[in-house]
C-alpha positions in Angstrom: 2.3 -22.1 -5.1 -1.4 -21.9 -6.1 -2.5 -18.6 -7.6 -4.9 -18.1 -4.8 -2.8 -19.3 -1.9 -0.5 -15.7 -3.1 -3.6 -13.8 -3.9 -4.2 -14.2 0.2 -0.8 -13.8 1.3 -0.5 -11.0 -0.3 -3.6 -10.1 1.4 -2.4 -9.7 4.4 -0.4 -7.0 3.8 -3.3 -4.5 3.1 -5.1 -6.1 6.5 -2.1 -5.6 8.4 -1.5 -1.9 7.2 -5.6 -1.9 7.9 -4.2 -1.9 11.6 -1.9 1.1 11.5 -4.7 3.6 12.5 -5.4 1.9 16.1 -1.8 1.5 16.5 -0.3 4.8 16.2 -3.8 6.6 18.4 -3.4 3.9 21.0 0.6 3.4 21.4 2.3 5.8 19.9 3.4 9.8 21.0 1.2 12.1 19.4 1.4 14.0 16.3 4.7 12.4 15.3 3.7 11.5 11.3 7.7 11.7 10.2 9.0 9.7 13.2 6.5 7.5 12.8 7.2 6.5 9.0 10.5 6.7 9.9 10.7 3.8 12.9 8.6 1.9 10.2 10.7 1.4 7.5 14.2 2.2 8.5 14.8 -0.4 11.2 12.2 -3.1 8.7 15.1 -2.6 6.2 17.8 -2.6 8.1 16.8 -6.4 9.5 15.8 -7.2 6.1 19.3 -6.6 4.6 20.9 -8.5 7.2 18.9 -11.5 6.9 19.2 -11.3 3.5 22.7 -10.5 3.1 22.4 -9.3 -0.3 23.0 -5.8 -1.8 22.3 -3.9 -5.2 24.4 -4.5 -8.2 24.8 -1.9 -11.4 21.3 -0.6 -11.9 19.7 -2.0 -9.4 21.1 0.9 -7.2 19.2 3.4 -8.8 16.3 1.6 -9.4 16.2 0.6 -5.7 16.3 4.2 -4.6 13.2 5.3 -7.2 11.1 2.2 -6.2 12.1 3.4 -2.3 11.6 7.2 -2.5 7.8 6.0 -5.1 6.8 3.0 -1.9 8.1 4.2 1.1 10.2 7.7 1.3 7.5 9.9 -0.7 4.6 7.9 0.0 4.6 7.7 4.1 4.7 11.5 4.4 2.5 12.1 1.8 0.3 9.6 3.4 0.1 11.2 6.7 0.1 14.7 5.6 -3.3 14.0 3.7 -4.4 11.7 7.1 -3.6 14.7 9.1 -5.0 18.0 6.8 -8.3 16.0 5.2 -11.4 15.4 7.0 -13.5 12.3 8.2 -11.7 9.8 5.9 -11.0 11.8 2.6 -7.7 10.4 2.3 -8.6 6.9 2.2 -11.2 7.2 -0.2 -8.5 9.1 -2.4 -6.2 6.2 -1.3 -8.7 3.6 -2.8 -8.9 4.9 -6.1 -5.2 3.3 -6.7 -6.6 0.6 -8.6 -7.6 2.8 -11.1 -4.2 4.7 -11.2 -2.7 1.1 -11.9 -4.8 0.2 -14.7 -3.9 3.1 -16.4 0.2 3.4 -15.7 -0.2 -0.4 -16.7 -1.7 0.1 -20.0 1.2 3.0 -20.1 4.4 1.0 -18.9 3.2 -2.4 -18.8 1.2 -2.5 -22.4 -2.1 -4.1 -20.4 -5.3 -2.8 -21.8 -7.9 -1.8 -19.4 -11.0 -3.9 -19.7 -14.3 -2.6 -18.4 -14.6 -5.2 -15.4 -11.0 -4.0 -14.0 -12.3 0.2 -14.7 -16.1 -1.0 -12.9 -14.7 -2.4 -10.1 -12.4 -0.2 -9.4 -15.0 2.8 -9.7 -16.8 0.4 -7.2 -14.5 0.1 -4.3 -13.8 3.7 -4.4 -17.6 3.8 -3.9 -17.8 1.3 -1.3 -14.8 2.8 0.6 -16.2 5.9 0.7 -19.6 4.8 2.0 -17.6 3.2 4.9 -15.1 6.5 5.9 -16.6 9.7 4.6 -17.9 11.6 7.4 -19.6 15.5 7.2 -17.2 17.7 7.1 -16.3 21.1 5.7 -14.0 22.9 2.7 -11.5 20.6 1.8 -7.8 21.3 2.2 -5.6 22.0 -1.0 -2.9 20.6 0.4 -4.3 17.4 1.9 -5.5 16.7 -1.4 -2.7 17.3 -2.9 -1.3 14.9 -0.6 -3.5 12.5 -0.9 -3.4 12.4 -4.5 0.2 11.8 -4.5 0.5 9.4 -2.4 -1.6 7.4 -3.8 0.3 8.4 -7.2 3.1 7.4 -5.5 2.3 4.3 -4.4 0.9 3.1 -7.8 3.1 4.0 -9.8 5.8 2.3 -7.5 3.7 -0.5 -7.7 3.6 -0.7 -11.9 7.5 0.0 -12.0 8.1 -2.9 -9.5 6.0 -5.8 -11.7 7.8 -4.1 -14.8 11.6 -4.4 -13.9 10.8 -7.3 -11.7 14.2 -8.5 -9.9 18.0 -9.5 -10.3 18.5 -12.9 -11.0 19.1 -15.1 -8.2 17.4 -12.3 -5.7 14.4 -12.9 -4.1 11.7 -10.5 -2.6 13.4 -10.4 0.9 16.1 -8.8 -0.5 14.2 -6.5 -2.8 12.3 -5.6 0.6 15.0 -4.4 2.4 16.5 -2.3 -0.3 13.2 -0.2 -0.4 12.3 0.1 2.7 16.1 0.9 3.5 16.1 3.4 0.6 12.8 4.8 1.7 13.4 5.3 5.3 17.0 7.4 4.5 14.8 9.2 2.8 12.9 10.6 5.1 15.4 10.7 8.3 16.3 14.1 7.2 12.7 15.3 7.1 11.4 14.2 9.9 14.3 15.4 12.2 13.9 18.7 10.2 10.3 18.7 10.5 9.8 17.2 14.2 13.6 17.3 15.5 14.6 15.0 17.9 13.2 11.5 18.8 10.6 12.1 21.3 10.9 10.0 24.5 9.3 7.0 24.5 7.5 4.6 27.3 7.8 0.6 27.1 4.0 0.8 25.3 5.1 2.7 22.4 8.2 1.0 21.3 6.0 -2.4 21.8 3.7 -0.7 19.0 6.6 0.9 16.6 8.1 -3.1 17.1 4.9 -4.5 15.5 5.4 -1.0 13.1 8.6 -2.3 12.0 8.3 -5.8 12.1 5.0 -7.0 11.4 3.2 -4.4 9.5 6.0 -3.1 7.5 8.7 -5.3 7.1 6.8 -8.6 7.1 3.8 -7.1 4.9 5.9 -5.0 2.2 7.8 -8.4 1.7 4.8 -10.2 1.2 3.5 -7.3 -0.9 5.9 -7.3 -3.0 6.5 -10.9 -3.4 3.0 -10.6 -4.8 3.7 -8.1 -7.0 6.8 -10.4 -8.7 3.3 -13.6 -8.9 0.0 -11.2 -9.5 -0.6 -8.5 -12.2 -0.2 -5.5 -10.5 -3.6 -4.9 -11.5 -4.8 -8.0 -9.1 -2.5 -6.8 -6.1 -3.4 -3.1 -6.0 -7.4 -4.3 -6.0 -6.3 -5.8 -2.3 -5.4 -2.0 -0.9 -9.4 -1.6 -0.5 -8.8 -4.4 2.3 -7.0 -1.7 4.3 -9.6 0.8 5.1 -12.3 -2.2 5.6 -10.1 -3.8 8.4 -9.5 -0.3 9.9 -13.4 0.0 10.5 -13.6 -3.6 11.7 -10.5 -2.7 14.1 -12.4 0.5 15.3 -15.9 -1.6 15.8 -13.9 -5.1 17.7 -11.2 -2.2 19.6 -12.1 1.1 19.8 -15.6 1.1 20.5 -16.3 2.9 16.9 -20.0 2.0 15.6 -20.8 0.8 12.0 -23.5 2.0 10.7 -26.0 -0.1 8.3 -24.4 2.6 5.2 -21.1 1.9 6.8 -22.0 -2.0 6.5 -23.1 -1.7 2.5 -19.9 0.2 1.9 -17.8 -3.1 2.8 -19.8 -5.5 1.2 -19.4 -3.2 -2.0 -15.7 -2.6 -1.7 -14.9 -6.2 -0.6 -17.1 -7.2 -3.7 -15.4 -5.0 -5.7 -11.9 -6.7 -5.1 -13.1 -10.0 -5.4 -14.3 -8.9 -9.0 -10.8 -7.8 -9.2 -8.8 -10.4 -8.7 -11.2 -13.0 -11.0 -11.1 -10.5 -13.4 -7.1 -10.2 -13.4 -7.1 -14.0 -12.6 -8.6 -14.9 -15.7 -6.9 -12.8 -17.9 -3.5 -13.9 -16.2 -4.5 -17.2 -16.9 -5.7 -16.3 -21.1 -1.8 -14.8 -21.7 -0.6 -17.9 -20.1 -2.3 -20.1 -22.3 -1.3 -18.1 -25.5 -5.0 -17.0 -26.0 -5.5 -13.1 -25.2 -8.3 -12.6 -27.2 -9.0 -9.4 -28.4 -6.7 -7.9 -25.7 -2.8 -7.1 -25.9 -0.6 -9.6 -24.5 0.9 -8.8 -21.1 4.9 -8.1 -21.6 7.4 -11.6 -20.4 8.2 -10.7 -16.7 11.5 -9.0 -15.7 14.7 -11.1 -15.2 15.2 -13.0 -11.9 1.5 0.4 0.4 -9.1 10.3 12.9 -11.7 8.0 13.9 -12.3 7.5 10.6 -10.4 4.4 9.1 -7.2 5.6 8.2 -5.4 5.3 5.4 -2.0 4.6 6.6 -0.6 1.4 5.5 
């Protein structure tokens, strides 16, 4: 498959998690966060097991459960305790500085140098994002930024450790899927019926929106998110998360009657910008390691055996 034909499928993970936000207001019981994650990934691994019919061997046990509690088990709570403490957007402008957390845990774990395009752009779509979500608000809470930070932590450093052990031979992404989001969402079971207690009743429109939760938007997008992941540098898929927050505004504009303004309107065209820039940048140096030229750069390691009115974060 053609570089850029998986460079836009795994697009559409960050677009689909772009949706979350309109979602969970328009179909979903309120102020259940933990529930919430939880009929997300749970059920998405659950089918994702069964279809692949495949299940960890030796190591990949543990590893499944780190890459599950980093993806899905710390990161879903952690995302929508920073959603729900931090005003007018905060945590997705947090959220958006991922790319940078990547570049540097990949020139930690992964050996990749930083080079200034991949820090610039990055620098850029946190810009651009925050042009498009930041609203007035006022003191910032400790813990939602706390939150925020660590889910986005979280989430990249998930990412990093997924390109470095890559997967078992003879298993493919569906697999690696289902153990994470299976390993994630037994995770946070426990919390959220310590938290929230039991399953709150539910009406024939809110398990229509936790069915597209489940299947589209998690199970369907982390597989194709991850099966980027195993073909991109992780460098080139976490400057796609950006695409989240954009299609949350464009969501709130087409849906919810949300105006963007002209500021609002420069923001995207930065951010978007921003992770195009990415993913040429990335591209191109993919493409100089493959060809045995790297230049004055170090070599990328041989792969690993065969994530309010204000666009919300919440992938």
């Amino acid at each position: 498959m053609k570089r850029s034909a998986v460079v836009l499928g795994t697009a559409l993970a960050p677009v689909s998690w772009g949706t979350t936000y309109a979602v969970t207001t328009e179909f979903l019981p309120a102020d259940r966060p933990l529930f919430t994650a939880l009929a997300r990934a749970l059920p998405a691994g659950l089918v994702l097991l069964a279809v692949g019919r495949v299940l960890p061997r030796g190591a990949w046990w543990w590893r499944s459960a780190v890459l599950g509690a980093l993806n899905i088990g710390a990161f879903f709570p952690l995302l929508f305790l920073s959603a729900y403490r931090l005003p007018g957007g905060m945590a997705a402008v947090v959220g958006s500085a991922g790319p940078l957390f990547v570049v540097g845990l990949s020139a930690l774990l992964l050996g990749q140098r930083p080079t200034r395009r991949a820090l610039l752009a990055g620098f850029v779509a946190a810009f651009g994002v925050s042009l498009v979500v930041l609203r007035a608000a006022g003191a910032l809470d400790p813990v939602g930024v706390l939150a925020a930070v660590g889910s986005t932590a979280s989430m990249s450093t998930g990412t990093v450790l997924t390109k470095k052990w890559g997967r078992p031979d003879g298993v493919g992404p569906l697999a690696l899927t289902g153990w994470q989001l299976t390993a994630g969402g037994l995770l946070i079971a426990p919390l959220a019926l310590l938290v929230e207690g039991a399953p709150p009743a539910l009406d024939a429109r809110a398990i229509g929106g936790y069915l597209y939760l489940a299947l589209a938007n998690t199970a369907v997008a982390y597989w194709l998110w991850f099966r980027g992941i195993g073909r991109l540098t992780a460098t080139q898929v976490t400057f796609l998360g950006p695409l989240s927050p954009l299609t949350a505004a464009i969501v709130g504009w087409a849906a919810l009657g949300q105006i963007l303004t002209p500021v609002q309107l420069a923001g995207m065209a930065l951010a978007f910008g921003a992770t195009v820039a990415g993913q040429l940048g990335a591209g191109r140096r993919a493409s100089r390691v493959a060809a045995g030229d790297t230049g004055t750069e170090a070599p990328s390691p041989a792969p690993a055996p065969s994530p309010t009115p204000s666009p919300s974060p919440t992938r």
